[in-house]
C-alpha positions as CSV (number, residue, x, y, z in Angstrom):
1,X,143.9,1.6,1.8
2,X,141.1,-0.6,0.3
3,X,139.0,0.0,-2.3
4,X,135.5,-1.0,-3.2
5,X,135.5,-4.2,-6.2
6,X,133.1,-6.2,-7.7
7,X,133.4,-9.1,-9.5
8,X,131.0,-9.9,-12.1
9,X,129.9,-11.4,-15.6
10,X,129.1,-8.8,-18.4
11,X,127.4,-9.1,-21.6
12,X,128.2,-6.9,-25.0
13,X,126.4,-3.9,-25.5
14,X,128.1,-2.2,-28.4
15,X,128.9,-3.4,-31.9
16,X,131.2,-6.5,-31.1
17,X,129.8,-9.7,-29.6
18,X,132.0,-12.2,-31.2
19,X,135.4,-13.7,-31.4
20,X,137.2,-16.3,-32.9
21,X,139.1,-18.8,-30.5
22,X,142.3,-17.5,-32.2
23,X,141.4,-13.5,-30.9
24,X,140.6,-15.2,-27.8
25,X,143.7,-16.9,-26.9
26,X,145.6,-14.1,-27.8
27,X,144.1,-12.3,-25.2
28,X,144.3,-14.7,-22.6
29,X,148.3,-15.4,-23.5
30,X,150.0,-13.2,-21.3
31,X,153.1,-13.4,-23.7
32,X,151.6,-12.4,-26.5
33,X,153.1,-9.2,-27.3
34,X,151.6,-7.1,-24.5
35,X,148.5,-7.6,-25.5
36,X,146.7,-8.9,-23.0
37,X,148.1,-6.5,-20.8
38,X,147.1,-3.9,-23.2
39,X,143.4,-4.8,-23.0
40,X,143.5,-5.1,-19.2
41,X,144.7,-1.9,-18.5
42,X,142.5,-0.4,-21.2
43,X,139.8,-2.2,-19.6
44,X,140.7,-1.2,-15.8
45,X,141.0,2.6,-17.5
46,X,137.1,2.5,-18.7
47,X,135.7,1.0,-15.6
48,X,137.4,3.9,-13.5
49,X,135.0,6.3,-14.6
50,X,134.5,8.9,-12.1
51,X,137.7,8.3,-9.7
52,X,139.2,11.7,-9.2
53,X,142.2,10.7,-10.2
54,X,145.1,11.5,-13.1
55,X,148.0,9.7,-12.4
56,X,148.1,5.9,-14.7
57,X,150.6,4.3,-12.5
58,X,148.4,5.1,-9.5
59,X,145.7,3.7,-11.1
60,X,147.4,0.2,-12.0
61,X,149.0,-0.1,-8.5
62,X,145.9,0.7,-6.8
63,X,143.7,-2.5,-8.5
64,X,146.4,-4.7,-8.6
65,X,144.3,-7.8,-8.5
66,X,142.1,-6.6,-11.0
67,X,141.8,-9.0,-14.0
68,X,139.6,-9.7,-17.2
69,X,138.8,-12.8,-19.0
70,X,136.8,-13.1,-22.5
71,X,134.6,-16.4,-22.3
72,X,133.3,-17.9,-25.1
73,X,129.3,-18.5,-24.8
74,X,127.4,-20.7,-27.3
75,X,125.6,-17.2,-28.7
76,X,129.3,-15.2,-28.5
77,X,131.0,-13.7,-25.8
78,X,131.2,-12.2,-22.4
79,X,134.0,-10.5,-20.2
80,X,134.6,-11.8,-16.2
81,X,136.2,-9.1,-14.7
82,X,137.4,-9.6,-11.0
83,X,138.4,-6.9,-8.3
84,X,136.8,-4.0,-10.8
85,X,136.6,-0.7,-9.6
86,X,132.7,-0.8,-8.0
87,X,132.3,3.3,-9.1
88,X,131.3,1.4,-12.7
89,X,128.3,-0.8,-11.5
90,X,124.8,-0.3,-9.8
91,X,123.3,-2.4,-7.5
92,X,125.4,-4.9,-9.0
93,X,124.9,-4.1,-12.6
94,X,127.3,-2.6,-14.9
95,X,126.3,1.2,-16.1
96,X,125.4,0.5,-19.8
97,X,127.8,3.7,-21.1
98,X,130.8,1.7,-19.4
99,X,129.6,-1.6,-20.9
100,X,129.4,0.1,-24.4
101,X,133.3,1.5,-23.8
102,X,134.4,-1.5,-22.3
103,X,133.8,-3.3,-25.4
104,X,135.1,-0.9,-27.8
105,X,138.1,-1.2,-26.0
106,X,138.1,-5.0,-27.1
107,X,136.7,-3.8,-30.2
108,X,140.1,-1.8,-30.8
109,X,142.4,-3.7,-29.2
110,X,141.9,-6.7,-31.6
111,X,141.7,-4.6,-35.0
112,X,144.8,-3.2,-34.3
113,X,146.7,-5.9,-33.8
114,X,145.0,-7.8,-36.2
115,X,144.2,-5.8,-38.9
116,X,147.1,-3.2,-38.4
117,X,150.2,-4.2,-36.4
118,X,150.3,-7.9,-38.0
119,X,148.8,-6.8,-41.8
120,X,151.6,-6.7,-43.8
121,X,149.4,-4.0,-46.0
122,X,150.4,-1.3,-43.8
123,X,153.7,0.1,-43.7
124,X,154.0,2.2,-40.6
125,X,156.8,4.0,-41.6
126,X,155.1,5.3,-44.4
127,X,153.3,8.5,-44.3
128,X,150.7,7.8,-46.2
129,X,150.4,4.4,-44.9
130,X,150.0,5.4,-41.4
131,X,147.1,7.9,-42.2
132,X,145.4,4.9,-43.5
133,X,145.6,2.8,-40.5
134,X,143.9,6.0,-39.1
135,X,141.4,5.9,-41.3
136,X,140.8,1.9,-41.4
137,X,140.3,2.1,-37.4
138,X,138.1,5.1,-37.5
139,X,135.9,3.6,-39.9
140,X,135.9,0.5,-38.4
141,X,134.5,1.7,-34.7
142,X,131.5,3.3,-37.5
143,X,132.3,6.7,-36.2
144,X,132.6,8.2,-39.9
145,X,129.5,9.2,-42.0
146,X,129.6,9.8,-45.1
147,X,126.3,11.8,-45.7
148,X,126.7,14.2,-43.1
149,X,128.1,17.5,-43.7
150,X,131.2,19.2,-42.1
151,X,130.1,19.3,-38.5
152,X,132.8,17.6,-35.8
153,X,134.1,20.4,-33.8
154,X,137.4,19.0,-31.7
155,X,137.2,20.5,-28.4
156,X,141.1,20.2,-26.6
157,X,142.2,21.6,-23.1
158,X,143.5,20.6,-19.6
159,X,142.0,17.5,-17.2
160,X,143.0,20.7,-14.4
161,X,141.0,23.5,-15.0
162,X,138.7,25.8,-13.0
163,X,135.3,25.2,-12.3
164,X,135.0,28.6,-13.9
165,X,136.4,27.5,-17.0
166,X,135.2,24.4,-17.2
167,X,131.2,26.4,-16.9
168,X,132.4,28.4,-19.5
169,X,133.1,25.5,-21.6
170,X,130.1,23.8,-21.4
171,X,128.6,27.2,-22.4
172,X,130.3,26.9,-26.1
173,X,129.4,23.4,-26.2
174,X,125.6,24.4,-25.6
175,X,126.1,26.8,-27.8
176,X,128.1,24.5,-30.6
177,X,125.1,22.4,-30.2
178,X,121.8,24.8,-30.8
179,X,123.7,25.2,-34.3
180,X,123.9,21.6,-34.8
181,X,127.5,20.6,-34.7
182,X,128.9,17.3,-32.6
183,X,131.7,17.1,-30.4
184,X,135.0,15.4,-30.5
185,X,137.2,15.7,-27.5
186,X,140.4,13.7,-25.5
187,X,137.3,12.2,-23.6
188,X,138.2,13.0,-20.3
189,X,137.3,15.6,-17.8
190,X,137.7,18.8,-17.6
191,X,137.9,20.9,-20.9
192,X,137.3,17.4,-22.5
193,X,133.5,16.9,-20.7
194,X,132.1,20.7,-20.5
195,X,131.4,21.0,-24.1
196,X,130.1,17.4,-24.7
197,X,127.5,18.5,-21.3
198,X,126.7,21.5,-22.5
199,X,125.9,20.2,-26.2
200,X,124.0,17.4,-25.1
201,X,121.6,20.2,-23.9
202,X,121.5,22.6,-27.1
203,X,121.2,19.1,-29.1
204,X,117.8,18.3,-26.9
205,X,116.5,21.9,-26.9
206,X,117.0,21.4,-30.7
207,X,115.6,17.8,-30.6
208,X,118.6,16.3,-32.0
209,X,118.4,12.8,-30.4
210,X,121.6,11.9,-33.1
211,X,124.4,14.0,-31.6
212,X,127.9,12.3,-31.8
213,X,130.2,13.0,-28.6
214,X,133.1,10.8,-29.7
215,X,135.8,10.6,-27.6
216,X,139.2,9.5,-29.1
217,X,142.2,8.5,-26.7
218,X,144.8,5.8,-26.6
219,X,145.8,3.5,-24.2
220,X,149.4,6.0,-23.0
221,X,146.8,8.1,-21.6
222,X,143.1,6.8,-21.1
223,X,144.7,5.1,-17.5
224,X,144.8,9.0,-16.5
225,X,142.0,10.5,-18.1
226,X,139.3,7.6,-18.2
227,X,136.5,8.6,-20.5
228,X,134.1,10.1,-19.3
229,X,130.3,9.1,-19.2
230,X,128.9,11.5,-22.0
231,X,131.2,9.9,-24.9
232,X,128.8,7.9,-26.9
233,X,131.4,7.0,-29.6
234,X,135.1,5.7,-27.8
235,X,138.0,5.0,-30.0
236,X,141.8,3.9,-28.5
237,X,144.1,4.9,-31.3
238,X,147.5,3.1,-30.7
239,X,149.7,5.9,-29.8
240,X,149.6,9.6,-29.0
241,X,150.6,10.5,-32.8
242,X,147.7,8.7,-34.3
243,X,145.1,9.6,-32.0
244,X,146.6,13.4,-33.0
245,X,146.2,12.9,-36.8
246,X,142.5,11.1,-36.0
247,X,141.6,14.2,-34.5
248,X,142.5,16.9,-37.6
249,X,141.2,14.0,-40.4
250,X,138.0,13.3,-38.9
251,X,137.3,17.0,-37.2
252,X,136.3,19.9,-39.3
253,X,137.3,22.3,-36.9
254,X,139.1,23.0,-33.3
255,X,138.4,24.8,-30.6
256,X,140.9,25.3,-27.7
257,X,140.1,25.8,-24.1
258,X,143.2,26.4,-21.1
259,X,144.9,23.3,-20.3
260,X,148.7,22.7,-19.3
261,X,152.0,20.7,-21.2
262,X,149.1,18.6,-23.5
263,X,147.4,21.4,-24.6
264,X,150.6,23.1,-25.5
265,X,151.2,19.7,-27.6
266,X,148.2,19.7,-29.4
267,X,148.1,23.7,-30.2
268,X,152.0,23.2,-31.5
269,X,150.9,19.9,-33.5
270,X,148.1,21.9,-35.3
271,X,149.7,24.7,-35.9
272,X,152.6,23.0,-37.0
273,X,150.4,21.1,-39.8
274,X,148.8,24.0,-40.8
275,X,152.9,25.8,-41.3
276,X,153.4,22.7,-43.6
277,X,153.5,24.7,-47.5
278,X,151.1,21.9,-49.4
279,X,148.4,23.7,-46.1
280,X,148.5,26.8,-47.1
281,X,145.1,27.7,-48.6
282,X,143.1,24.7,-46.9
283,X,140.3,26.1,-44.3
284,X,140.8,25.0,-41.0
285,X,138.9,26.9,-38.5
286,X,140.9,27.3,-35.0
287,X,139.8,29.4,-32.1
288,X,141.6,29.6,-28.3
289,X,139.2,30.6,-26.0
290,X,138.4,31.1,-22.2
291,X,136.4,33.0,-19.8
292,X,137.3,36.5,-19.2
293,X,140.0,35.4,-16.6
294,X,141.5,33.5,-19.3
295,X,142.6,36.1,-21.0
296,X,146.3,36.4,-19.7
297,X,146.2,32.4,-20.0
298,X,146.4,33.0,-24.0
299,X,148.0,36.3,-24.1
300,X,151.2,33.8,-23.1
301,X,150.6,31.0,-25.3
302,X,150.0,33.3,-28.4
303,X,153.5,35.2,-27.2
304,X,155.3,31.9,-26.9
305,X,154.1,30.8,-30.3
306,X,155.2,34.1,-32.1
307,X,158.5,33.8,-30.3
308,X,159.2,30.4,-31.7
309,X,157.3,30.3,-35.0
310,X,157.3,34.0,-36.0
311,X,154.4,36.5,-36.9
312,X,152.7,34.6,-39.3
313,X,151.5,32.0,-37.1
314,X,148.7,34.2,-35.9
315,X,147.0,34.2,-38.7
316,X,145.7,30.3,-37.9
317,X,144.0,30.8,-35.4
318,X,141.6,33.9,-33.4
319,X,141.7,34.5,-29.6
320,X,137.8,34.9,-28.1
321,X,137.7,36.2,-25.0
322,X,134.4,35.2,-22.8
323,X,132.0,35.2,-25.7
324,X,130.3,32.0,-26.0
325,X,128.0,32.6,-29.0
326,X,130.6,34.3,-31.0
327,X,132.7,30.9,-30.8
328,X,129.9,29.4,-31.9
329,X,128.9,31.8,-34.8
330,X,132.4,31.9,-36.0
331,X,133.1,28.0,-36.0
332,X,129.5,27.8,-37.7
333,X,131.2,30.2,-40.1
334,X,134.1,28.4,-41.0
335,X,132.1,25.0,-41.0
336,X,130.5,26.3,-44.2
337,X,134.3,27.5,-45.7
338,X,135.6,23.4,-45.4
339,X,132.0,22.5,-46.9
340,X,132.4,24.7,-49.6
341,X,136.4,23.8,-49.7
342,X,136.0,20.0,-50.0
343,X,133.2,20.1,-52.5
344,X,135.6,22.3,-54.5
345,X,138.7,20.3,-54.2
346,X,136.5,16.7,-54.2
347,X,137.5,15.8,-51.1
348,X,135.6,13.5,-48.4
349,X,133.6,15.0,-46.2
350,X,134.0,12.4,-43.4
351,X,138.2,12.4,-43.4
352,X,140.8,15.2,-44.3
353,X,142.6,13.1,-46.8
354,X,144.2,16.4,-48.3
355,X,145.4,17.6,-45.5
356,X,149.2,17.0,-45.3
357,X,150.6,15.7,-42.4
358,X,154.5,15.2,-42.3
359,X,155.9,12.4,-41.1
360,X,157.3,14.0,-38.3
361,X,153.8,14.4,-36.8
362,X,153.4,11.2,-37.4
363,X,156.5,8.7,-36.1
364,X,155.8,7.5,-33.0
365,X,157.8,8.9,-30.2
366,X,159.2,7.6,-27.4
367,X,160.0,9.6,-24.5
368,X,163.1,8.1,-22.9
369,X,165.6,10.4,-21.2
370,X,167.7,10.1,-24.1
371,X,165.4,10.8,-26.8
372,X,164.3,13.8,-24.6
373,X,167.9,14.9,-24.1
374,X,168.6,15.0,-27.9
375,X,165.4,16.4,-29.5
376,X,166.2,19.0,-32.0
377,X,165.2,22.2,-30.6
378,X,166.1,24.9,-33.0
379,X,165.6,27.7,-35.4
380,X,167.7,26.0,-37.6
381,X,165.4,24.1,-39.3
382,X,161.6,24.7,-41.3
383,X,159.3,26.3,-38.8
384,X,156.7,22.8,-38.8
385,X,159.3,20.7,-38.0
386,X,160.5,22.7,-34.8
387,X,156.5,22.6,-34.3
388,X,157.1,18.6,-34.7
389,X,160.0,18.5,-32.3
390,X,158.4,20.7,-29.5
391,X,155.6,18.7,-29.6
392,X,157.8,15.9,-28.9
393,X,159.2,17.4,-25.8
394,X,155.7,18.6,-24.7
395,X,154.3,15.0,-25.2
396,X,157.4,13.6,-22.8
397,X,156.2,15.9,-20.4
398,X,152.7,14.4,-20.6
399,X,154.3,11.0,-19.8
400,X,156.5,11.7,-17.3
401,X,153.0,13.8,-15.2
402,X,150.5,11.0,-15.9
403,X,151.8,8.1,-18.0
404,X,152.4,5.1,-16.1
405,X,155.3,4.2,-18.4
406,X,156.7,7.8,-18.4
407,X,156.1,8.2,-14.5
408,X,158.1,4.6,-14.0
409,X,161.2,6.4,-16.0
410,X,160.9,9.3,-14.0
411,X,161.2,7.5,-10.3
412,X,164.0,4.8,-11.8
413,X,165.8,7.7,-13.8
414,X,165.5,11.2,-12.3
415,X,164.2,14.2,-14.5
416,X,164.0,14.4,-18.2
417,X,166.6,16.8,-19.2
418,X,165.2,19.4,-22.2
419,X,167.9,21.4,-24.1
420,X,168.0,23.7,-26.9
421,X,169.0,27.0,-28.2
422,X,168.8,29.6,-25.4
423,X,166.2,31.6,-26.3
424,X,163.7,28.5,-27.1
425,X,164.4,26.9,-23.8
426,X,163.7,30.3,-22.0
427,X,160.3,30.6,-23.5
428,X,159.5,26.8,-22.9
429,X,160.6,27.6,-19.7
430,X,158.7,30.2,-18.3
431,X,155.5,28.6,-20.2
432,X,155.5,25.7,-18.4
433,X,156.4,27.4,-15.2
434,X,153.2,29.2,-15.6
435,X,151.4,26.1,-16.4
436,X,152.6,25.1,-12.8
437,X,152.1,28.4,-10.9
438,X,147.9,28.1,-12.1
439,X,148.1,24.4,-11.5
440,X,147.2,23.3,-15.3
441,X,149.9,20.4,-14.7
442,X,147.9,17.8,-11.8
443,X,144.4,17.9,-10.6
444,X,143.5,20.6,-8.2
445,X,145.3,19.9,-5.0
446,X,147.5,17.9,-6.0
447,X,151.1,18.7,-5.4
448,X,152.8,18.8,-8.7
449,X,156.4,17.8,-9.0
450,X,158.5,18.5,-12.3
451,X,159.4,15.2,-14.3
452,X,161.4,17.5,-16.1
453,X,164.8,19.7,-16.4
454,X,165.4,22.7,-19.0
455,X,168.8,23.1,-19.2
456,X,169.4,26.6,-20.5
């Protein structure tokens, strides 16, 4: 099947315009570490915008000719892309919120590698090294402000949800944003656009022309869950883990919609966190909610969660049930707790630096079959790091659904195989089968076959 391209010559919009030829070249050298590859699929990712679609190696094999080229222009730079998806361009033109992403992909492509990867300052095995790579490339795409009080609410949930659901979210996100209070989400569809649409409206009814909708993803990912067009702040993190701890240092506050396996990842790497001891008595407000019909959806997740990590996990988070305003009241209310928190403790306004984040949340994982078949999955252990290794197992899922890396594995290897005490691997079990039976795992329509084996 063919598919509409365009070829054209696009100038920066956005807050990088020049390179050096050293940048340059590396992006043009094709051996260079991936990183020109990196950049182009990045790039391909952004320009996708729109395409009903949420599977990355799809996506790659379906714009196989697709390229991108910086050139070097006597006042900076511009990008020649070739056989680009045409959903990204008018009349010829690209659509100036592309434009802006396209270029902070280039934007954080090149820090990373320059500033992070090959600066001999960061030690990424270190802990507390790794946050601050977090916070170097936050604060270098500008999307940290220092004289603004606590007000980024992370909004996570499924790509798959109903159109029912995904109403409901943009109803909190209106609602989030008549109080004031921006939005950071995954920055895709779904549970990740309703509350940046529905805030965009409470922010103009309140005219608030400043709101922030920053969308934070990484480049795993952003091939199946290309931004979307209400994001007015993109940043690509450089792995799953980072873009995790970007979200709980630079949000005040998370609310959690329905989603599937990387919703259930990003619920058990908060909640994991917030088990760590040195946690204990920081404010970090975190409500699950959902329409009405939603209500069975977290009835299971807050069973599964008790099962695995006890009773005293529930008192984290609340469960509201199809009641918009009340989200919004009680995030409001808990806004003003990590105000009142940081200003007590001296902490920054603008990044959690207090919060503690083991290392286990924070190593990068890879999911091959064997480091799937041998994650530690049981009781035996502190109750955050199980948290840490069921995210892990979680997050493999994610790759082997949509990845284009983890879907690869899947056709060359057969299923990832999961395994664990019996009890642990029979709740995982039945929550994910449930995540399958209301389709939270693949777009609507879309056929959904397991990458993945519990072995009981």
């Amino acid at each position: 099947m063919k598919y509409d391209v365009v070829d054209a010559l696009i100038s920066p919009i956005g807050r990088l315009d020049v390179l050096s030829k050293y940048e340059v070249a590396k992006l043009l050298d094709h051996s260079q570490g991936g990183l020109y590859s990196l950049f182009r699929n990045c790039s391909l990712a952004v320009l996708n915008c729109g395409n009903h679609m949420d599977d990355g190696k799809a996506l790659l094999d379906r714009y196989q000719s697709f390229d991108i080229r910086v050139i070097q222009v006597e006042r900076g730079i511009k990008l020649q892309v070739t056989g680009a998806p045409a959903i990204a361009f008018v009349d010829g033109e690209i659509i100036k919120g592309i434009n802006e992403h396209l270029f902070a992909v280039l934007r954080d492509v090149i820090y990373t590698n320059e500033k992070i990867n090959e600066n001999s300052s960061f030690d990424l095995t270190d802990p507390e090294s790794i946050s601050n790579a977090v916070f170097h490339i936050l604060r270098n795409a500008e999307v940290l402000h220092a004289k603004t009080d606590p007000n980024m609410v992370v909004c996570w949930g499924g790509h798959s949800i109903s159109r029912h659901e995904y109403d409901y979210s943009k109803v909190v996100g209106y609602q989030l944003g008549l109080r004031g209070m921006d939005i950071c989400t995954g920055c895709g569809p779904g549970a990740m656009k309703g509350p940046m649409k529905g805030a965009t409206i409470g922010h103009a009814k309140q005219r608030n022309s400043n709101g922030q909708y920053l969308g934070i993803t990484e480049p795993g990912i952003i091939a199946a869950e290309s931004p979307n067009p209400i994001v007015n702040n993109l940043v690509i993190m450089p792995d799953i883990e980072k873009r995790l701890e970007a979200f709980v240092r630079a949000g005040h506050g998370i609310i959690v919609y329905p989603g599937g396996a990387g919703t259930a990842e990003e619920i058990l790497f908060i909640l994991g966190v917030l088990l760590h001891p040195d946690n204990k008595d920081m404010p970090f407000p975190l409500i699950f909610t959902g329409p009405a019909n939603a209500a069975d959806y977290f009835k299971v997740i807050n069973q599964f969660l008790v099962d695995i990590l006890g009773d005293e996990v529930q008192k984290f988070y609340q469960v509201i049930i199809d009641d918009p305003e009340k989200v919004a009241r009680t995030m409001a209310a808990g806004m003003k707790q990590v105000k009142d928190y940081r200003r007590e403790v001296g902490d920054a306004f603008y990044f959690n630096w207090r919060l503690k984040i083991d290392k286990e949340f924070q190593q990068e994982f890879k999911p091959t079959h064997e480091n799937m078949r041998n994650l530690q999955l049981h009781k035996n252990q502190d109750r955050h790091l199980l948290a840490a290794n069921l995210r892990r197992a979680f997050s493999g899922i994610v790759a082997g659904n949509v990845k284009d890396e983890g879907i690869r594995a899947i056709e060359q290897h057969g299923h990832f195989e999961i395994q664990g005490d019996a009890e642990i691997m029979q709740r995982m079990d039945s929550l994910l089968a449930s995540f399958v039976a209301q389709t939270r795992m693949k777009l609507e329509g879309e056929a959904y076959k397991p990458c993945y084996r519990i072995i009981k």
